[in-house]
DSSP file (Angstrom, degrees, kcal/mol; ACC not computed):
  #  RESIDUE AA STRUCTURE BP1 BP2  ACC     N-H-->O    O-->H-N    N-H-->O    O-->H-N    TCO  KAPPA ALPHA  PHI   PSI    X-CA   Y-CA   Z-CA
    1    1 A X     >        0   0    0      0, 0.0     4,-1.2     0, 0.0     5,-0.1   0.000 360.0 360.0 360.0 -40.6  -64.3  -34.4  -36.3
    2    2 A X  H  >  +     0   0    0      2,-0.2     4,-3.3     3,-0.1     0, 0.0   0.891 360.0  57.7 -62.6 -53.6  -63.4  -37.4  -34.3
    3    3 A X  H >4 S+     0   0    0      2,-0.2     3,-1.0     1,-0.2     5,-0.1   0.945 110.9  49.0 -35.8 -85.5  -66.2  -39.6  -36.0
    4    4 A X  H >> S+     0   0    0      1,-0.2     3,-0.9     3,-0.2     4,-0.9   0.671 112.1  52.5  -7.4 -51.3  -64.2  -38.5  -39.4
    5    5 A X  H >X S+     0   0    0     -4,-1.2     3,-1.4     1,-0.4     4,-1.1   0.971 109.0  42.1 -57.0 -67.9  -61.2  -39.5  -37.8
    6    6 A X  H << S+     0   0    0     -4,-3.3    -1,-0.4    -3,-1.0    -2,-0.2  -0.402 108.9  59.3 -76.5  39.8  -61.9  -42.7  -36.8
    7    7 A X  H <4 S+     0   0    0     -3,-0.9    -1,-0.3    -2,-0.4    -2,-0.2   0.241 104.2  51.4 -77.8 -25.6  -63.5  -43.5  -39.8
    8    8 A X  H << S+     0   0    0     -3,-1.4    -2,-0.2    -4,-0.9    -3,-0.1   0.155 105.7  49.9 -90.9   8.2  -60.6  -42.8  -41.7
    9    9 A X  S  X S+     0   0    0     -4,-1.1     4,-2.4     3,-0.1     5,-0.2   0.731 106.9  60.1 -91.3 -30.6  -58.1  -44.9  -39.8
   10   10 A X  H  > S+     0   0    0      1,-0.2     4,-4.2     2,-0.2     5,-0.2   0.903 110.3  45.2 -59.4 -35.0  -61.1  -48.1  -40.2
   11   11 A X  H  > S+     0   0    0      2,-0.2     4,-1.1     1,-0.2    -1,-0.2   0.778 116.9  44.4 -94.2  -7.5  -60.6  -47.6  -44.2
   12   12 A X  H >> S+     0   0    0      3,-0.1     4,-2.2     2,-0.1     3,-1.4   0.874 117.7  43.6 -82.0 -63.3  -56.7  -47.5  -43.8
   13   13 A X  H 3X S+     0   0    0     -4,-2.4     4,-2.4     1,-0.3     5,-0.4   0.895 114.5  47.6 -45.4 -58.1  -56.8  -50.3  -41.5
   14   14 A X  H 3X S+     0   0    0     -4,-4.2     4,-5.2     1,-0.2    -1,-0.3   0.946 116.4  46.9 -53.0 -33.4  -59.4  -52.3  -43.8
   15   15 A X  H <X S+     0   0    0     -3,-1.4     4,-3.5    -4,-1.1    -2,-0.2   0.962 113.7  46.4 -77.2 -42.1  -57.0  -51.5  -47.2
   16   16 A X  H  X S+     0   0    0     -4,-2.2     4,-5.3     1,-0.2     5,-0.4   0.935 117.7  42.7 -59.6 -25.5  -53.6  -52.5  -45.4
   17   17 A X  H  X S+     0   0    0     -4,-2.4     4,-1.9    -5,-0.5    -2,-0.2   0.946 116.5  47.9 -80.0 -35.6  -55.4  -55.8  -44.0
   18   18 A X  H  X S+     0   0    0     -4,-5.2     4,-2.4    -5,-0.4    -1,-0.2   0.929 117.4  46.0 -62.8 -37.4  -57.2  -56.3  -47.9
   19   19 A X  H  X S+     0   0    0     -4,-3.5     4,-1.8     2,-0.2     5,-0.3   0.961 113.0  48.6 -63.8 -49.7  -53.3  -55.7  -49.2
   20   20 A X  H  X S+     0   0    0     -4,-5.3     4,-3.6     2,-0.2    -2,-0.1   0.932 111.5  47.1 -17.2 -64.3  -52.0  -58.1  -46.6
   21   21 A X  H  X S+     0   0    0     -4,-1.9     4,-2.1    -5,-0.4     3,-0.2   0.989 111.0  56.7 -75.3 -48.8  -54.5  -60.9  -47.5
   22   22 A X  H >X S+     0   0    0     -4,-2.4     4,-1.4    -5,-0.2     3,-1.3   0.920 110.2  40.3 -31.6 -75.0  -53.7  -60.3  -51.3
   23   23 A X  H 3X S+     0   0    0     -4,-1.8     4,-1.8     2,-0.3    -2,-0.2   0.704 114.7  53.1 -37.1 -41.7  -50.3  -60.9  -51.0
   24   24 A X  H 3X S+     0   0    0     -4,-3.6     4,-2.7    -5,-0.3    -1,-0.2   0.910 108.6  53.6 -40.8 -56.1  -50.9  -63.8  -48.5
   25   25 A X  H <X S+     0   0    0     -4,-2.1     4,-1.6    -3,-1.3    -2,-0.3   0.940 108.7  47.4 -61.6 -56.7  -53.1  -65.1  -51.2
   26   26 A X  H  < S+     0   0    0     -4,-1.4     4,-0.4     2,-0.3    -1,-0.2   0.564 105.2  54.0 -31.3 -52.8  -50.3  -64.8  -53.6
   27   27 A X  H >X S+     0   0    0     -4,-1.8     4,-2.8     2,-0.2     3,-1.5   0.962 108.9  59.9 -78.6 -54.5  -47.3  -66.7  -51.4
   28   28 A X  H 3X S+     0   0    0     -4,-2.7     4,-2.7     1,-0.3    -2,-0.3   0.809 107.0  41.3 -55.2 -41.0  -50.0  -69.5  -51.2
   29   29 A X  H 3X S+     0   0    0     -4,-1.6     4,-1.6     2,-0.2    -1,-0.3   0.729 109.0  53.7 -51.8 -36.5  -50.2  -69.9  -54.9
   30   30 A X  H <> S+     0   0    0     -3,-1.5     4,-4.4    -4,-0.4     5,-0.2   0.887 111.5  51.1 -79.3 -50.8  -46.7  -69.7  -55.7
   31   31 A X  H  X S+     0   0    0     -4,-2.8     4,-2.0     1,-0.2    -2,-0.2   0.856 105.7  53.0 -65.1 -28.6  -46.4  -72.5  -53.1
   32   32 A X  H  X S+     0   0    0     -4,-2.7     4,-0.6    -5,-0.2    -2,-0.2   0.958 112.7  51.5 -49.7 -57.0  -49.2  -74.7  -54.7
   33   33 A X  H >X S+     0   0    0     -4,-1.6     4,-3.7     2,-0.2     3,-1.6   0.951 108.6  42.2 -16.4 -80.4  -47.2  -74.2  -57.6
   34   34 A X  H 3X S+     0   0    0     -4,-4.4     4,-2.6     1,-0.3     5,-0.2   0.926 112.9  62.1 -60.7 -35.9  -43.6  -75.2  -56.4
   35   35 A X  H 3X S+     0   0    0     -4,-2.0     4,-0.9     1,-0.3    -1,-0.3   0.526 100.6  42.8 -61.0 -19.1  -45.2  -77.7  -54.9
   36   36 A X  H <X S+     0   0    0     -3,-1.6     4,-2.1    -4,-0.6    -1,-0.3   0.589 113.1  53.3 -22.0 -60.4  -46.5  -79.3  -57.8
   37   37 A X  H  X S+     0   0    0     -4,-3.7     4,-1.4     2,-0.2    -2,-0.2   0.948 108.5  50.7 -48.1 -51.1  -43.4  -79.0  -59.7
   38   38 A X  H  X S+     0   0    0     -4,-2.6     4,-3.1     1,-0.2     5,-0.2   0.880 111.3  51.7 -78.0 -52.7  -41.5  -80.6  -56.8
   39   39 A X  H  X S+     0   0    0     -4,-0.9     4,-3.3    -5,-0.2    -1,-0.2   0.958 113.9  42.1 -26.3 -59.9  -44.2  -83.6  -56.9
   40   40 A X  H  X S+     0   0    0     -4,-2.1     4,-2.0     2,-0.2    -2,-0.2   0.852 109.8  53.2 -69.9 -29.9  -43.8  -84.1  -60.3
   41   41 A X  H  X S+     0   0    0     -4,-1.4     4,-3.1     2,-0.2     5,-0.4   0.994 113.0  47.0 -59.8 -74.2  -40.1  -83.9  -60.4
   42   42 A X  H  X>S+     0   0    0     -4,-3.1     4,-3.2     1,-0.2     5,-1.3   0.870 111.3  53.1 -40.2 -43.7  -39.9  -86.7  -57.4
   43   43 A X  H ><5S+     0   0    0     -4,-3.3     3,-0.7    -5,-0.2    -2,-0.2   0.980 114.5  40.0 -66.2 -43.0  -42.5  -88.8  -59.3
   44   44 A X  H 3<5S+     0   0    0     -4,-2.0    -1,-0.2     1,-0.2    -2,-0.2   0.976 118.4  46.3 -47.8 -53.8  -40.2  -88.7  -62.7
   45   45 A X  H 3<5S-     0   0    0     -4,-3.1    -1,-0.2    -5,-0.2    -2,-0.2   0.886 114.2-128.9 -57.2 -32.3  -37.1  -89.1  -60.7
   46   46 A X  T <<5S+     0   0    0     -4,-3.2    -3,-0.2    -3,-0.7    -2,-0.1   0.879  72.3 123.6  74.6  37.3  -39.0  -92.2  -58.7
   47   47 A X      < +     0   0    0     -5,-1.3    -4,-0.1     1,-0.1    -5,-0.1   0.465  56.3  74.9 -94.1 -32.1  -38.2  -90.7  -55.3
   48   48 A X  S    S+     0   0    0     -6,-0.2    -1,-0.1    -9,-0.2    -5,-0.1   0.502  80.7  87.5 -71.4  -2.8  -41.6  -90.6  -54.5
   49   49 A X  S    S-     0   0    0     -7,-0.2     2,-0.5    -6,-0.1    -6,-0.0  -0.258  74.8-119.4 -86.5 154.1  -41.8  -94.7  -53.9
   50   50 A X    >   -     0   0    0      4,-0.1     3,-4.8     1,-0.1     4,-0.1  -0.933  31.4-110.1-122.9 152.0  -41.1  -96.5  -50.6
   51   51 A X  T 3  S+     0   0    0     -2,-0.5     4,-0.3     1,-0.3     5,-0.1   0.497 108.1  69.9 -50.5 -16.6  -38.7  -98.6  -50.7
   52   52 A X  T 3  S+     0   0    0      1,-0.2    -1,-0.3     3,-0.1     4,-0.1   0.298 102.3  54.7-110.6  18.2  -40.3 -101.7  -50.4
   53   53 A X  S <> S+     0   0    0     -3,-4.8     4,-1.0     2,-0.1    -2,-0.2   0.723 101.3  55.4 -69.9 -55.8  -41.5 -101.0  -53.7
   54   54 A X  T >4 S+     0   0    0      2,-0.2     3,-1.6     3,-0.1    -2,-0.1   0.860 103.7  53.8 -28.5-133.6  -38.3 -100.4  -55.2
   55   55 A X  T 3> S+     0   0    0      1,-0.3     4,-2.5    -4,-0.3    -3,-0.1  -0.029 112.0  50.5  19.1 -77.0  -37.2 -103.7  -54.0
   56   56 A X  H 3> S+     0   0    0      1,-0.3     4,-1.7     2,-0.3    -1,-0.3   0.707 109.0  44.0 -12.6 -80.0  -40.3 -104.9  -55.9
   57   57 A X  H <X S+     0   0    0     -3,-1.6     4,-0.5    -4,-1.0    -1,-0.3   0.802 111.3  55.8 -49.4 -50.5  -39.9 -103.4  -59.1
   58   58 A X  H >> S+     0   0    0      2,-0.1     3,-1.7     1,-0.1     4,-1.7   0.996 110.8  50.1 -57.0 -48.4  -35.8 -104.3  -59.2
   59   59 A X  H 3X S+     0   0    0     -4,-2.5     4,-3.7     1,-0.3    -2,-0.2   0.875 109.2  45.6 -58.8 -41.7  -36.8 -108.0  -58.7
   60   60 A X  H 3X S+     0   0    0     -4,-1.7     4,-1.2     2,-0.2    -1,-0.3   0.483 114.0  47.1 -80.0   9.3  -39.2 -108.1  -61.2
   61   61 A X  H <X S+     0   0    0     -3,-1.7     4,-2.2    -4,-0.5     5,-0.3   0.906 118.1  44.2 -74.7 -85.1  -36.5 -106.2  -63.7
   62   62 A X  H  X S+     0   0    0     -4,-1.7     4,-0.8     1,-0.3     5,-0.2   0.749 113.5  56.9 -60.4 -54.7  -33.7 -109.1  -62.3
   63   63 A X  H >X S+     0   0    0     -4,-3.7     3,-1.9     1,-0.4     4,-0.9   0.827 113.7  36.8 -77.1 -74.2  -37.1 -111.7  -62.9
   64   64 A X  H 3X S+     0   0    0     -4,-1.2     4,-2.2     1,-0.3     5,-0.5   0.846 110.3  57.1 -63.9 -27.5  -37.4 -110.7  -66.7
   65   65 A X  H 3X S+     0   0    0     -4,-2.2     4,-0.5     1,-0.2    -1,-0.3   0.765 113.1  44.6 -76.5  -6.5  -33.6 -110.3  -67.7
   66   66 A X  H <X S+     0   0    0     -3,-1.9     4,-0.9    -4,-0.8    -1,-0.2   0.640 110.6  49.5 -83.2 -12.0  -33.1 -113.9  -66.5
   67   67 A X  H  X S+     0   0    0     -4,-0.9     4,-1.9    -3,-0.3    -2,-0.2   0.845 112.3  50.3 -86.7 -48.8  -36.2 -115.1  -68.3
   68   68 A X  H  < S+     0   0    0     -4,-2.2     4,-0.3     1,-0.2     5,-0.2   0.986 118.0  44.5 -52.7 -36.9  -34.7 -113.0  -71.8
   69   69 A X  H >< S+     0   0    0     -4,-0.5     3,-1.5    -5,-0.5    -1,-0.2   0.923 108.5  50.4 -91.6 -17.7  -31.3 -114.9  -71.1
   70   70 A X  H >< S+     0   0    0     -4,-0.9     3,-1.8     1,-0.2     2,-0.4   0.995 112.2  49.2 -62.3 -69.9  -32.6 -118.3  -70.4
   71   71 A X  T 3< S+     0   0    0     -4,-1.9    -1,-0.2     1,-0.3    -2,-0.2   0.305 114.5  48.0 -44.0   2.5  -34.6 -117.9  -73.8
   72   72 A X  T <         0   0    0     -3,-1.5    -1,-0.3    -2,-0.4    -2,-0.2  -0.070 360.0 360.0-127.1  14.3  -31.1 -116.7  -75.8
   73   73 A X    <         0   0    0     -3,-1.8    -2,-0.2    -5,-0.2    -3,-0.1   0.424 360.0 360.0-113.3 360.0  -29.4 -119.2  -74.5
């Protein structure tokens, strides 16, 4: 009777801990996800850059709009 007993608290115990780890599984996914999104978002927005990149990228922006106005001028 006891054996029985204890044998059916191991398969409750295994099913809450299999539901657990599903759901576990689950929040992890969702967060691979958002986290993706939220990558891609920063790289479109151009958030993801350090700054001394930026910098970089305006000068050579400044570099060609002075070369277009020297050549219209």
């Amino acid at each position: 009777m006891n054996l029985r007993l204890d044998a059916d608290v191991q398969k409750l115990e295994m099913e809450r801990l299999r539901k657990g780890k599903a759901r576990a599984e689950e929040d992890l996914d969702s967060l691979k996800i958002d986290y993706k999104k939220l990558r891609s978002s920063m790289r479109t927005a151009g958030l993801g850059k350090a700054s001394e990149q930026r910098r970089k990228e305006i000068q050579e922006e400044k570099n060609k709009a002075d070369r277009w106005e020297r050549r219209f001028q």
